[in-house]
ZADO-1210 file (C-alpha; in nm, 4 decimals, padded with zeros to 6 digits):
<atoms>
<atom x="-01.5936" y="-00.5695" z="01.9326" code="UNK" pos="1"/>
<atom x="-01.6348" y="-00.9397" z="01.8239" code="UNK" pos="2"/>
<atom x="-01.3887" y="-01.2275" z="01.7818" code="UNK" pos="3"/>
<atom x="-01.2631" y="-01.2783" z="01.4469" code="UNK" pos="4"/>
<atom x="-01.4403" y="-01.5803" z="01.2996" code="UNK" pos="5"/>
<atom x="-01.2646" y="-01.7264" z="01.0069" code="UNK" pos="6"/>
<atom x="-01.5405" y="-01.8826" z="00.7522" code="UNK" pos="7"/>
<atom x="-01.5168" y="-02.2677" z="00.7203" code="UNK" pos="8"/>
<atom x="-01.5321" y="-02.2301" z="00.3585" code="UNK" pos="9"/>
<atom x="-01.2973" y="-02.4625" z="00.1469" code="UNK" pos="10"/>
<atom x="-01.1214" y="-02.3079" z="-00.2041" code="UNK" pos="11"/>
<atom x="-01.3911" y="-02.3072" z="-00.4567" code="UNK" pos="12"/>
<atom x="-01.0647" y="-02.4291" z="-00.6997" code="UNK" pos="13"/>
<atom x="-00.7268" y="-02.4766" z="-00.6775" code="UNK" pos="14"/>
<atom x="-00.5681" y="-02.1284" z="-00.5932" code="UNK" pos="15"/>
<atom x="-00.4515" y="-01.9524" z="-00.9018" code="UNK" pos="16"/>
<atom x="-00.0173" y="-01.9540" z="-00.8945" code="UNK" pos="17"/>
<atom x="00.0970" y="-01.7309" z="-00.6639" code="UNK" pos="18"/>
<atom x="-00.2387" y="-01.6127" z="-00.4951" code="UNK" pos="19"/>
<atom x="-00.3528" y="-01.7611" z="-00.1319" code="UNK" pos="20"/>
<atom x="-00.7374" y="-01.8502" z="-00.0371" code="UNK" pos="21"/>
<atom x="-00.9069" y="-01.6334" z="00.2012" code="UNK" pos="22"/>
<atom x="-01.2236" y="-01.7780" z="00.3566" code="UNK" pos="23"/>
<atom x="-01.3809" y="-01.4488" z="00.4285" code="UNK" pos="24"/>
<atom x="-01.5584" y="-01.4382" z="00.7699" code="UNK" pos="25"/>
<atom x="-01.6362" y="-01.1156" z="01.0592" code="UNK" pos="26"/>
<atom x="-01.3877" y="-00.8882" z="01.2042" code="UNK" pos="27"/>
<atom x="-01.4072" y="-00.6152" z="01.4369" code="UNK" pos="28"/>
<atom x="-01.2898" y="-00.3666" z="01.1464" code="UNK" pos="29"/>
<atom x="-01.1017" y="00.0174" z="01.2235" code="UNK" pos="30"/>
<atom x="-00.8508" y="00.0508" z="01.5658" code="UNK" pos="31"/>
<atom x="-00.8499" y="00.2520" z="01.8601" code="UNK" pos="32"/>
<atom x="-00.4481" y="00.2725" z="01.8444" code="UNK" pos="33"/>
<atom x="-00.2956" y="00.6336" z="01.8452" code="UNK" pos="34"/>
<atom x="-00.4073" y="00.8873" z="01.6205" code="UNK" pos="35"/>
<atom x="-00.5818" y="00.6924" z="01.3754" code="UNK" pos="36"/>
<atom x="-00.9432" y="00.9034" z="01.3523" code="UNK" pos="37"/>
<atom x="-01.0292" y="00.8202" z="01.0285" code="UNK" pos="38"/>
<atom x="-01.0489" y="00.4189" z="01.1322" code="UNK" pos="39"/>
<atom x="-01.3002" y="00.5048" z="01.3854" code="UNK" pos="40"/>
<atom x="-01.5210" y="00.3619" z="01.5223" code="UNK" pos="41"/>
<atom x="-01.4219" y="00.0029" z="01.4890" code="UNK" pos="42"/>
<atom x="-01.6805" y="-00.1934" z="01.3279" code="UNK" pos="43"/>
<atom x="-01.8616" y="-00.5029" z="01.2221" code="UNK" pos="44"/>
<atom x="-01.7920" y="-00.6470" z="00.8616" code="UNK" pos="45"/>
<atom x="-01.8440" y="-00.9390" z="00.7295" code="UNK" pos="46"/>
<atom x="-01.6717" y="-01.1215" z="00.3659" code="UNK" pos="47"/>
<atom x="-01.7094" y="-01.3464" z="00.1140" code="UNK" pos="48"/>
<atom x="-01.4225" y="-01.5895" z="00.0325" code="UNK" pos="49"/>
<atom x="-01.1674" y="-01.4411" z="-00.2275" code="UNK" pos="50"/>
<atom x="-00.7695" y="-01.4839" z="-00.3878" code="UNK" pos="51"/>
<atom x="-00.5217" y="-01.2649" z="-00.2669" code="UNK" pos="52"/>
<atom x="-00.1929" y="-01.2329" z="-00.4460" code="UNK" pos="53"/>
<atom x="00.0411" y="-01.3787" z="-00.1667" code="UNK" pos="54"/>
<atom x="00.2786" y="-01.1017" z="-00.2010" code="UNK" pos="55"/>
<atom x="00.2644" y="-00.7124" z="-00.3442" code="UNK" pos="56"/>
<atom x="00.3236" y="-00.7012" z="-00.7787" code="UNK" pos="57"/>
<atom x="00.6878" y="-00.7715" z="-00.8442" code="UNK" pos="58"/>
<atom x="00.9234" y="-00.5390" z="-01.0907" code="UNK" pos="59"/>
<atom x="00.9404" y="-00.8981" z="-01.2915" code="UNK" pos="60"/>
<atom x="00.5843" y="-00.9437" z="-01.2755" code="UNK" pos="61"/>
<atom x="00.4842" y="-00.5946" z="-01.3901" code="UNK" pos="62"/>
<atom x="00.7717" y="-00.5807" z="-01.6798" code="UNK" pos="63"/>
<atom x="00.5515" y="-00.8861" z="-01.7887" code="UNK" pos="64"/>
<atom x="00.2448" y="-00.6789" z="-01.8352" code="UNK" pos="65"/>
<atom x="00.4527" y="-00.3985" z="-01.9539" code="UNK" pos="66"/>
<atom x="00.6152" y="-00.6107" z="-02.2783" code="UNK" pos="67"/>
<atom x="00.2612" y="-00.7843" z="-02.3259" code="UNK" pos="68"/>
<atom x="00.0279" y="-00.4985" z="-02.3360" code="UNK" pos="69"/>
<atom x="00.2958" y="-00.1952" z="-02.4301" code="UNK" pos="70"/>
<atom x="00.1397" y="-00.0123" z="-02.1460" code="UNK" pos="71"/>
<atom x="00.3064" y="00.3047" z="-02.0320" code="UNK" pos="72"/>
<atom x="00.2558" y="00.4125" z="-01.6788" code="UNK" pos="73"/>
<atom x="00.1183" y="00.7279" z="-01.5250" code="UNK" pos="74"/>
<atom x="00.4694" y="00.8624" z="-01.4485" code="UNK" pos="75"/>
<atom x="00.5902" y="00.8119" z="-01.7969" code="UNK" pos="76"/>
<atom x="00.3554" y="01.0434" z="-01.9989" code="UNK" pos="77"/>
<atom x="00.3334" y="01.4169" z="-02.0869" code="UNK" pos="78"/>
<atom x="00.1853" y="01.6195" z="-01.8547" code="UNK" pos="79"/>
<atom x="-00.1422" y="01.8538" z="-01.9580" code="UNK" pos="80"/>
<atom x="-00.0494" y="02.2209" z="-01.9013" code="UNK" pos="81"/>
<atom x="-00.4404" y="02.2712" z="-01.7872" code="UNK" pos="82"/>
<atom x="-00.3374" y="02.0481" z="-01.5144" code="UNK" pos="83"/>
<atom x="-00.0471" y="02.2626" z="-01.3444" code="UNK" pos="84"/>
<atom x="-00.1555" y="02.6440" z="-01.4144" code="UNK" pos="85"/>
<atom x="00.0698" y="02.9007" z="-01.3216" code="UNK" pos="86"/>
<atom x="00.3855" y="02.6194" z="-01.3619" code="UNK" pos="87"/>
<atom x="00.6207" y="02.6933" z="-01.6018" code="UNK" pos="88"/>
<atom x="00.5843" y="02.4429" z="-01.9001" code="UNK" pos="89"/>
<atom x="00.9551" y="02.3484" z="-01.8819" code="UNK" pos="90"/>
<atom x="00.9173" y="02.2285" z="-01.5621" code="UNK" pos="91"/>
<atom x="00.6055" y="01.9724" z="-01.6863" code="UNK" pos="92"/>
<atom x="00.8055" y="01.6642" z="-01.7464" code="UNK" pos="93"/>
<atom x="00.7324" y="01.3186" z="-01.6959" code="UNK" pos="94"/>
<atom x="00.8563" y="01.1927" z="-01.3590" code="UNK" pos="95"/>
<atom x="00.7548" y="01.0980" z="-01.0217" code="UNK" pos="96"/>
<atom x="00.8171" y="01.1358" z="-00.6450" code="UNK" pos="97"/>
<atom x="01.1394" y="00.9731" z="-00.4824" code="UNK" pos="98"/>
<atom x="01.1940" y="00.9509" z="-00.1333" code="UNK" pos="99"/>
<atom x="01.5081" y="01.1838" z="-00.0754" code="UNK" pos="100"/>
<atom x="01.5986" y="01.1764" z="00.3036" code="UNK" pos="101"/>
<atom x="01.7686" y="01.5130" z="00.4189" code="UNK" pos="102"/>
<atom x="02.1487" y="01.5237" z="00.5211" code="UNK" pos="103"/>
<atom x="02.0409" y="01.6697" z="00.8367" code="UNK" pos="104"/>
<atom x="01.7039" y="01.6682" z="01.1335" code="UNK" pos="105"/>
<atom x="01.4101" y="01.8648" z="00.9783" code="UNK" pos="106"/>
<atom x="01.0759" y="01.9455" z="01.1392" code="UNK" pos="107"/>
<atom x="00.8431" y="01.6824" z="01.0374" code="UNK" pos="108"/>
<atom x="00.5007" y="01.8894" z="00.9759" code="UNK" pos="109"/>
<atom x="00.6628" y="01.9558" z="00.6084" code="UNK" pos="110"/>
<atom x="00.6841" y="01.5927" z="00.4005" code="UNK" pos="111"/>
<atom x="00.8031" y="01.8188" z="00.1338" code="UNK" pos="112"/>
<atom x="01.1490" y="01.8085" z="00.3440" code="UNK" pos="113"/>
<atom x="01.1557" y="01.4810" z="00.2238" code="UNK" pos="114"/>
<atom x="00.9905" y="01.3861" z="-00.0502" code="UNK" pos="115"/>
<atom x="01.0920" y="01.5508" z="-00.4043" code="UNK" pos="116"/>
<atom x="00.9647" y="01.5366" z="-00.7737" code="UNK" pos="117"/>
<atom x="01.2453" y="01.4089" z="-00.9730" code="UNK" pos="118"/>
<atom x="01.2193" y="01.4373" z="-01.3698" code="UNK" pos="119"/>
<atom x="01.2730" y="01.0774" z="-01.5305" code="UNK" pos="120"/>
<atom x="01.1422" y="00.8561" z="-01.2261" code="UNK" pos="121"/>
<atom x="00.9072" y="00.5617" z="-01.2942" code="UNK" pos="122"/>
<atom x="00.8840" y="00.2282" z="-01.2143" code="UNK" pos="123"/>
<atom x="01.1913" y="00.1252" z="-01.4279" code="UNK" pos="124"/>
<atom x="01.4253" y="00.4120" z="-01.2746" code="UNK" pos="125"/>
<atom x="01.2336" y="00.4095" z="-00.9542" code="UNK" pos="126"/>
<atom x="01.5013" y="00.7177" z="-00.7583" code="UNK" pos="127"/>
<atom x="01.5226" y="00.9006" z="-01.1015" code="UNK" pos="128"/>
<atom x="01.7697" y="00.9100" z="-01.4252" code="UNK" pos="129"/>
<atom x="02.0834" y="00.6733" z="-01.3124" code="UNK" pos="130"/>
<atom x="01.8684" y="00.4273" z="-01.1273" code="UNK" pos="131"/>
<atom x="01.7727" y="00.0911" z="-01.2398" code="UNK" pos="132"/>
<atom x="01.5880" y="-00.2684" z="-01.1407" code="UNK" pos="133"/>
<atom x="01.9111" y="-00.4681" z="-01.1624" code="UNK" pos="134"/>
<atom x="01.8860" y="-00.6782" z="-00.8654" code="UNK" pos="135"/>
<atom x="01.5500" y="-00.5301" z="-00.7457" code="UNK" pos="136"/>
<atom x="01.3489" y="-00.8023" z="-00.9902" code="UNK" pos="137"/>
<atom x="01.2175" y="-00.9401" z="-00.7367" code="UNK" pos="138"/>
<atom x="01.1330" y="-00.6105" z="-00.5213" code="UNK" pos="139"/>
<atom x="00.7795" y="-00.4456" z="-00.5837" code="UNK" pos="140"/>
<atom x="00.6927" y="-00.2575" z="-00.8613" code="UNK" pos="141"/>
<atom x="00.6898" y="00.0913" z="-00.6863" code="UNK" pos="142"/>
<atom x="00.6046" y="00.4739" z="-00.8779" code="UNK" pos="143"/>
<atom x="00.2326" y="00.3193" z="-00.9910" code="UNK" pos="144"/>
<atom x="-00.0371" y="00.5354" z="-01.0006" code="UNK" pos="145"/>
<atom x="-00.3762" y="00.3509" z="-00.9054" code="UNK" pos="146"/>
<atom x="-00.4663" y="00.3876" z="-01.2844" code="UNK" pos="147"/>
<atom x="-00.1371" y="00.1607" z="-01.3433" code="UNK" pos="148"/>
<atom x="-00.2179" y="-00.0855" z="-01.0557" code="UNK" pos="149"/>
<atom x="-00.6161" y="-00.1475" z="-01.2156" code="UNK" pos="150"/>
<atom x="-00.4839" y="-00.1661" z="-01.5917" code="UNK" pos="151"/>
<atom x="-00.2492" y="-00.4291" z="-01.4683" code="UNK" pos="152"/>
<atom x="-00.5533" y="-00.6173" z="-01.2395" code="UNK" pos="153"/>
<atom x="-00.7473" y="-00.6313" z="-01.5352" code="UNK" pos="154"/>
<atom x="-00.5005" y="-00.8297" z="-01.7530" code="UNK" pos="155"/>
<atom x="-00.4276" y="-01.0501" z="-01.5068" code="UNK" pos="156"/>
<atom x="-00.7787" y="-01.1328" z="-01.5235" code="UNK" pos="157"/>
<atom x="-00.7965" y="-00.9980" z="-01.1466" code="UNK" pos="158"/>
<atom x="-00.8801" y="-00.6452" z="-00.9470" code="UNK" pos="159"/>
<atom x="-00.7557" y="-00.4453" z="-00.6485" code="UNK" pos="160"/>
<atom x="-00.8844" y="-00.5119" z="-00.3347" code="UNK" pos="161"/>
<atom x="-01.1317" y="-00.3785" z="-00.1348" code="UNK" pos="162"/>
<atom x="-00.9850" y="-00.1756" z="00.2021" code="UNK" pos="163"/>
<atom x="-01.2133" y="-00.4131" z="00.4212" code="UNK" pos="164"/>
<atom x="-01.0432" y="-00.7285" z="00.2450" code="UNK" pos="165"/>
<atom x="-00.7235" y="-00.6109" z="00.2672" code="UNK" pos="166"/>
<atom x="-00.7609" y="-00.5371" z="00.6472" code="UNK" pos="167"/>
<atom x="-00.9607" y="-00.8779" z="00.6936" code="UNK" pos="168"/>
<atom x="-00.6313" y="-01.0703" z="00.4767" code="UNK" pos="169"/>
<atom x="-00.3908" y="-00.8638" z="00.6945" code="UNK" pos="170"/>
<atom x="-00.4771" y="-00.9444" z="01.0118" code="UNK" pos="171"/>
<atom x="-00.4440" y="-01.3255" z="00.9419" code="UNK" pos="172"/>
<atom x="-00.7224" y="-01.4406" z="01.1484" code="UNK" pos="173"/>
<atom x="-00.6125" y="-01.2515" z="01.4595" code="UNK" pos="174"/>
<atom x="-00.8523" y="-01.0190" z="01.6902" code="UNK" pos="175"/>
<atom x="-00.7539" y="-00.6501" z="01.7033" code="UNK" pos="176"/>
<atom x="-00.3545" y="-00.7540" z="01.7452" code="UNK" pos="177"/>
<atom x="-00.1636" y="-00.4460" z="01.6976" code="UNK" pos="178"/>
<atom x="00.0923" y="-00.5638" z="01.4395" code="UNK" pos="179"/>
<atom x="-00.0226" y="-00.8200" z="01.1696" code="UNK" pos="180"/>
<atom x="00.1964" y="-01.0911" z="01.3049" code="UNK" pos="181"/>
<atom x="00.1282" y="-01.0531" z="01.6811" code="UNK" pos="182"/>
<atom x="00.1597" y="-00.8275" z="01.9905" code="UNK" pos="183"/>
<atom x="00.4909" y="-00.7065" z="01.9897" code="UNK" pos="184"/>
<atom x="00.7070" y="-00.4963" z="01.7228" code="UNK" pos="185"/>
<atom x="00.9789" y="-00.7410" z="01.7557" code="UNK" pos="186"/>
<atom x="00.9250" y="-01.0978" z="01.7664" code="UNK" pos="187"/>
<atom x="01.2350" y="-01.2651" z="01.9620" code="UNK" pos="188"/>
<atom x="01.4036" y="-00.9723" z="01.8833" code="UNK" pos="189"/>
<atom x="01.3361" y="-01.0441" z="01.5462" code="UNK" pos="190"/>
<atom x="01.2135" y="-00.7359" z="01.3277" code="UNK" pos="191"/>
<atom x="00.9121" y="-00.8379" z="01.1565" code="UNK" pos="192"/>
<atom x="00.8538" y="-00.5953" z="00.8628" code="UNK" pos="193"/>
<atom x="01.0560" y="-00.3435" z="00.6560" code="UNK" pos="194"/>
<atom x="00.9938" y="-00.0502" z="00.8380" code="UNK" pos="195"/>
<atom x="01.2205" y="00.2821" z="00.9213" code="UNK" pos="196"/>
<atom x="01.4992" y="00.2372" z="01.1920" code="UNK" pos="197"/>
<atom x="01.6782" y="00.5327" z="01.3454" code="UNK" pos="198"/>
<atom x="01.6153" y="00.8701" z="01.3036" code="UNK" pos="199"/>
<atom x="01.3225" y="00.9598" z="01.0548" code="UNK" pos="200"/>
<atom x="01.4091" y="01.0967" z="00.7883" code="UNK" pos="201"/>
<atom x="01.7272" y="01.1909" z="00.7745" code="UNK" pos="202"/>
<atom x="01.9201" y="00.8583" z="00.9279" code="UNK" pos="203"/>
<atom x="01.8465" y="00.4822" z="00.8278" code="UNK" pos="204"/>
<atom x="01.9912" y="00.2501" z="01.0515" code="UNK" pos="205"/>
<atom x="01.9093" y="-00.0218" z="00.8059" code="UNK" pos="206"/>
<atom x="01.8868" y="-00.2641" z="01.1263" code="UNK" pos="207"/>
<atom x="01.6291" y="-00.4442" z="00.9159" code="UNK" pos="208"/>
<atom x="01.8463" y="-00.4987" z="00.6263" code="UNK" pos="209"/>
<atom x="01.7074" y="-00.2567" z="00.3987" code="UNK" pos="210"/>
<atom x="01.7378" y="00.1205" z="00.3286" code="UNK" pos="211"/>
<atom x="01.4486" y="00.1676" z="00.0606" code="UNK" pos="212"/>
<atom x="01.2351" y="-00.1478" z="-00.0746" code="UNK" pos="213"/>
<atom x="01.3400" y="-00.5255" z="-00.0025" code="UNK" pos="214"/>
<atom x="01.2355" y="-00.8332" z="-00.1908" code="UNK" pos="215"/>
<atom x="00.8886" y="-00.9550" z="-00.1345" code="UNK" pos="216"/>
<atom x="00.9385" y="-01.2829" z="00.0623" code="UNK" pos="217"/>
<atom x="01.2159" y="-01.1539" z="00.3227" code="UNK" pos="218"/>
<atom x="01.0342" y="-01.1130" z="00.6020" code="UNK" pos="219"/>
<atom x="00.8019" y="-01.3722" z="00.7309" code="UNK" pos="220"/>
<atom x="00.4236" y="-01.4544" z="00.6213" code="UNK" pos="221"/>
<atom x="00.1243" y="-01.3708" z="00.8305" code="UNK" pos="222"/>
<atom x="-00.0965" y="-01.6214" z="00.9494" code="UNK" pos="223"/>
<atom x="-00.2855" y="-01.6677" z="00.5684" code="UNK" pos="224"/>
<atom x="00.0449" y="-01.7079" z="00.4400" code="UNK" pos="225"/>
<atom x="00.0494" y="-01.3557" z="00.2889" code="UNK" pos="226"/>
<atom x="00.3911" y="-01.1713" z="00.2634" code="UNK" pos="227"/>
<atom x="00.4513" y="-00.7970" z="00.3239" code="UNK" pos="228"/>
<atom x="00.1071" y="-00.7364" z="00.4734" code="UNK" pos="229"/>
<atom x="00.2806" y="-00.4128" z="00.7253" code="UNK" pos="230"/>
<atom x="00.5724" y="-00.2446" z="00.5797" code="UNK" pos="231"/>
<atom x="00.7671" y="-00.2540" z="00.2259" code="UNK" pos="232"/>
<atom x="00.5377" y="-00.0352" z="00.0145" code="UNK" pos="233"/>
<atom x="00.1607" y="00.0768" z="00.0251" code="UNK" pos="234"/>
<atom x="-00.0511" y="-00.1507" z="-00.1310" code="UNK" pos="235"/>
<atom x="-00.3658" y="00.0743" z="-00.3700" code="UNK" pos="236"/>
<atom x="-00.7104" y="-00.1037" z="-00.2613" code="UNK" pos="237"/>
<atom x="-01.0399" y="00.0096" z="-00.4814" code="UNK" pos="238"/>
<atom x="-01.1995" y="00.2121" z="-00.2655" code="UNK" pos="239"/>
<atom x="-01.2576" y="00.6059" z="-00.2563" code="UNK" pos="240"/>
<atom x="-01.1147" y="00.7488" z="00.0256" code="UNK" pos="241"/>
<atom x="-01.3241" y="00.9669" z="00.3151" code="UNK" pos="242"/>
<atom x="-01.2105" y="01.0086" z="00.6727" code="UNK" pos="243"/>
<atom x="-01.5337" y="00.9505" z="00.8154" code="UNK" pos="244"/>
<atom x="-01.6607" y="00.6489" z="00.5981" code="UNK" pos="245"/>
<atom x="-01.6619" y="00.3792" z="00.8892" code="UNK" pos="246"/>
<atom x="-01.9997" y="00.5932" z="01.0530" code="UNK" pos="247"/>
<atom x="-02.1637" y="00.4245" z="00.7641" code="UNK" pos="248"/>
<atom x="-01.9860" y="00.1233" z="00.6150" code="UNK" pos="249"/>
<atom x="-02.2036" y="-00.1363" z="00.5447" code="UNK" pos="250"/>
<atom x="-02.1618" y="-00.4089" z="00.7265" code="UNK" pos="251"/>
<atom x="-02.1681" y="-00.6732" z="00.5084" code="UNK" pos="252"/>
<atom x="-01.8653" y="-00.6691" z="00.1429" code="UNK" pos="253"/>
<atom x="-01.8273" y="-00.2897" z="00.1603" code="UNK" pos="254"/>
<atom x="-01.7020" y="-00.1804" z="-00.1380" code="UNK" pos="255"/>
<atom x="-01.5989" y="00.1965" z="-00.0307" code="UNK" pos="256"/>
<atom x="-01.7823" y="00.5512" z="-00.0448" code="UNK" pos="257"/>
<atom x="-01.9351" y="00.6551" z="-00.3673" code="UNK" pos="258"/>
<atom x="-01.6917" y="00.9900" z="-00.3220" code="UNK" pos="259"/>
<atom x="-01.3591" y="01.1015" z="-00.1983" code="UNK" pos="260"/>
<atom x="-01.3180" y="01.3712" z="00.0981" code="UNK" pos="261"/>
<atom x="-01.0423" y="01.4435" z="00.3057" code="UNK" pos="262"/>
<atom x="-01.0321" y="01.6965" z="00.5265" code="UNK" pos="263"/>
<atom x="-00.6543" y="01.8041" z="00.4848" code="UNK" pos="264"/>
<atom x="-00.6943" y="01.8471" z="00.1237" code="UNK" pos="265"/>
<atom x="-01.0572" y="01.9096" z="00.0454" code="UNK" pos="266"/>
<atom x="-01.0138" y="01.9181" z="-00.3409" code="UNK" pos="267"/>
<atom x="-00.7709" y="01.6224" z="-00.3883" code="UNK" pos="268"/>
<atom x="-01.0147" y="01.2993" z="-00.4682" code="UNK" pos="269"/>
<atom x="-00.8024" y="01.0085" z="-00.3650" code="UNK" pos="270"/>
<atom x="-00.8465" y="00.6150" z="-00.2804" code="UNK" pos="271"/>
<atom x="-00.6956" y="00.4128" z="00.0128" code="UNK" pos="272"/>
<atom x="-00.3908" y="00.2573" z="00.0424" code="UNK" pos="273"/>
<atom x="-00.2973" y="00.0431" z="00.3034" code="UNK" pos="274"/>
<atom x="-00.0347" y="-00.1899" z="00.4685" code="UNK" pos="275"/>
<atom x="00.2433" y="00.1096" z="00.5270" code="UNK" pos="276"/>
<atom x="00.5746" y="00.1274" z="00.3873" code="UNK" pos="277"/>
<atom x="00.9870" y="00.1012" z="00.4281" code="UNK" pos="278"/>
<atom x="00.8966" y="00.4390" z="00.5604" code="UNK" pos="279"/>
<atom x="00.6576" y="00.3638" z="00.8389" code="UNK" pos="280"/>
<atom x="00.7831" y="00.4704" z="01.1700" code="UNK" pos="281"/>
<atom x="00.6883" y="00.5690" z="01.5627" code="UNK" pos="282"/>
<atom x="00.8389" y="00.8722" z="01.4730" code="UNK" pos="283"/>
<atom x="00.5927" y="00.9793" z="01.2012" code="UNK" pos="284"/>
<atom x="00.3760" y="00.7127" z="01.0668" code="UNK" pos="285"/>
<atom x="00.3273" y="00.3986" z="01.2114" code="UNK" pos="286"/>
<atom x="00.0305" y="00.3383" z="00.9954" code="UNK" pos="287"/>
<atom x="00.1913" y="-00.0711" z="00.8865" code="UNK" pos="288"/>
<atom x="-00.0213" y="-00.1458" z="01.1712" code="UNK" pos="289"/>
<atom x="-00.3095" y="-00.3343" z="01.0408" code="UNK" pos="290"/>
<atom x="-00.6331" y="-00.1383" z="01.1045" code="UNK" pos="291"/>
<atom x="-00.3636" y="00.2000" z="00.9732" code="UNK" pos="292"/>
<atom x="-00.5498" y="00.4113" z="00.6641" code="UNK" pos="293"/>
<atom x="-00.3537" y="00.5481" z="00.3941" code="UNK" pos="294"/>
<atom x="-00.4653" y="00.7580" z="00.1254" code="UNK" pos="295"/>
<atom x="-00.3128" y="00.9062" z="-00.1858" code="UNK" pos="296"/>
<atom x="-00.4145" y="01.1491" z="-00.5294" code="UNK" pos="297"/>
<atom x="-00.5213" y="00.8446" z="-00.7709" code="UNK" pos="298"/>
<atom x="-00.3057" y="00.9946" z="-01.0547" code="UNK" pos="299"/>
<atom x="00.0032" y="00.9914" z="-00.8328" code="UNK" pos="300"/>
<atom x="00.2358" y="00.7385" z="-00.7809" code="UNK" pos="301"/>
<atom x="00.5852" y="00.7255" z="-00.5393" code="UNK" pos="302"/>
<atom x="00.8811" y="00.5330" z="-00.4118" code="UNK" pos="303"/>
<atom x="00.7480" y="00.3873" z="-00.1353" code="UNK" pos="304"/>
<atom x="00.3575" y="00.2970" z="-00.3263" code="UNK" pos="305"/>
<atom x="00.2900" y="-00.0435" z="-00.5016" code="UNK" pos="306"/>
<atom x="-00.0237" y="-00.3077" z="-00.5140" code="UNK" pos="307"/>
<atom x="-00.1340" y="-00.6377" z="-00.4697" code="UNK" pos="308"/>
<atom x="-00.4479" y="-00.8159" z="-00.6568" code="UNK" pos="309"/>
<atom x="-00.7637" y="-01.0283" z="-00.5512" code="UNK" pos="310"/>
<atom x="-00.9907" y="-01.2429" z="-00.7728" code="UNK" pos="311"/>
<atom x="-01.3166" y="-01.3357" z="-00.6386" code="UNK" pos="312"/>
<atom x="-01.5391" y="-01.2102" z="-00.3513" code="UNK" pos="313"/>
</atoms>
């Protein structure tokens, strides 16, 4: 394991609005904390400089993109029968996955306990029919598919990141600290992040403020000045994802595998997400922490998933 050593590079230009200049540098890359095998073994990499949005895509920011370009998202299209065989085609609807906590304790080796399609959900009715962005403007975008997250990158003249620079941004300049803003979960018995309290996932304690998303500046910055870097929602990064890519990263701007594999769900091709979400918790997932893999179906898109953009690198 080495130090982290923060390049001495100044800002080739003054840093686009809202984005923050990351000199690039070496990390010791990956963790050794819990039951994180797929960021084994921790590694060497080294970065160029690069932008990074200082906070995740906002519902403002996106509805920007959204009356510019007349996009329409992922979760807002027909669905191809030859996609779902054997489901009945009145059940193939546009709509996305919500976060729907149970009324009571339920064994936790079943996410489907939780988690629910719901008919009419996308990133302007983010929990479904009835549900709106009034007062969440300045909340992240959330039900994006990564196909969403790039089409917005590109007009913004940007692109995702790469897993290694998100990892390198999150961890602020810090050595192998287990939370992205220091040692401990609470600072000054402060909570740090928008994470889960109580008991997951049937009661919210909300000791953090927040039961589902919360606006992207209300918990403090890391040490690069980026917002949200652990907790709030998954931020998409470009990469394919494969459990056992760090054997063979390169160690120098790794831009991912060439493939997808996961072992739990050998036919699902998917990319990595990272950061964690309002979800994250000892309990289940404690993957906020900063060398914590995520990993989703590109074409799929939930409550608790959203992005963030780079330009340079």
């Amino acid at each position: 394991m080495i130090e982290t050593v923060v390049a001495k590079i100044p800002p080739p230009r003054k840093a686009p609005e809202g984005m923050v200049w990351i000199p690039g540098g070496k990390f010791s890359m990956g963790t050794d904390y819990g039951p994180f095998g797929d960021a084994r073994p921790i590694h060497t990499v080294e970065l160029s400089g690069y932008y990074m949005d200082a906070h995740a895509v906002t519902n403002a920011e996106f509805a920007k993109f959204v009356k510019a370009t007349h996009y329409v998202t992922v979760a807002e299209r027909p669905l191809n029968p030859r996609d779902f065989p054997g489901v009945d085609k009145s059940m193939l609807v546009p709509g996305a996955i919500v976060f729907t906590p149970p009324t009571q304790e339920v064994p936790l080796n079943d996410a489907g306990n939780w988690w629910r399609y719901v008919p009419g959900a996308n990133w302007k009715n983010p929990e479904g029919p009835g549900s709106d962005l009034k007062g969440r403007e300045n909340h992240p975008v959330v039900q994006v598919a990564w196909d969403d997250a790039v089409a917005y990158a590109k007009w913004a003249g940007k692109r995702l990141p790469t897993e290694a620079e998100f990892e390198f941004a999150a961890r602020g300049g810090a050595t192998q600290k287990p939370f992205v803003w220091g040692d401990t979960f609470c600072e000054d018995g402060k909570l740090m992040a928008n994470t889960f309290q109580g008991h997951f996932p049937d009661k919210n304690t909300k000791d953090d403020g927040y039961e589902r998303t919360s606006p992207v500046d209300a918990f403090p910055p890391n040490g690069f000045g980026l917002y949200d870097m652990a907790g709030n929602v998954w931020n998409w990064c470009s990469d394919w994802y494969r459990n056992d890519y760090y054997k063979n990263s390169p160690a120098k701007n790794p831009q991912g595998p060439k493939d997808s594999f996961d072992p739990e769900e050998p036919g699902v091709m998917k990319r990595v997400q990272r950061g964690g979400s309002f979800l994250c918790t000892d309990q289940f997932c404690s993957r906020y922490m900063p060398g914590g893999r995520g990993k989703g179906a590109p074409d799929t898109g939930s409550s608790h998933i959203g992005f963030r953009c780079v330009i340079g690198g």
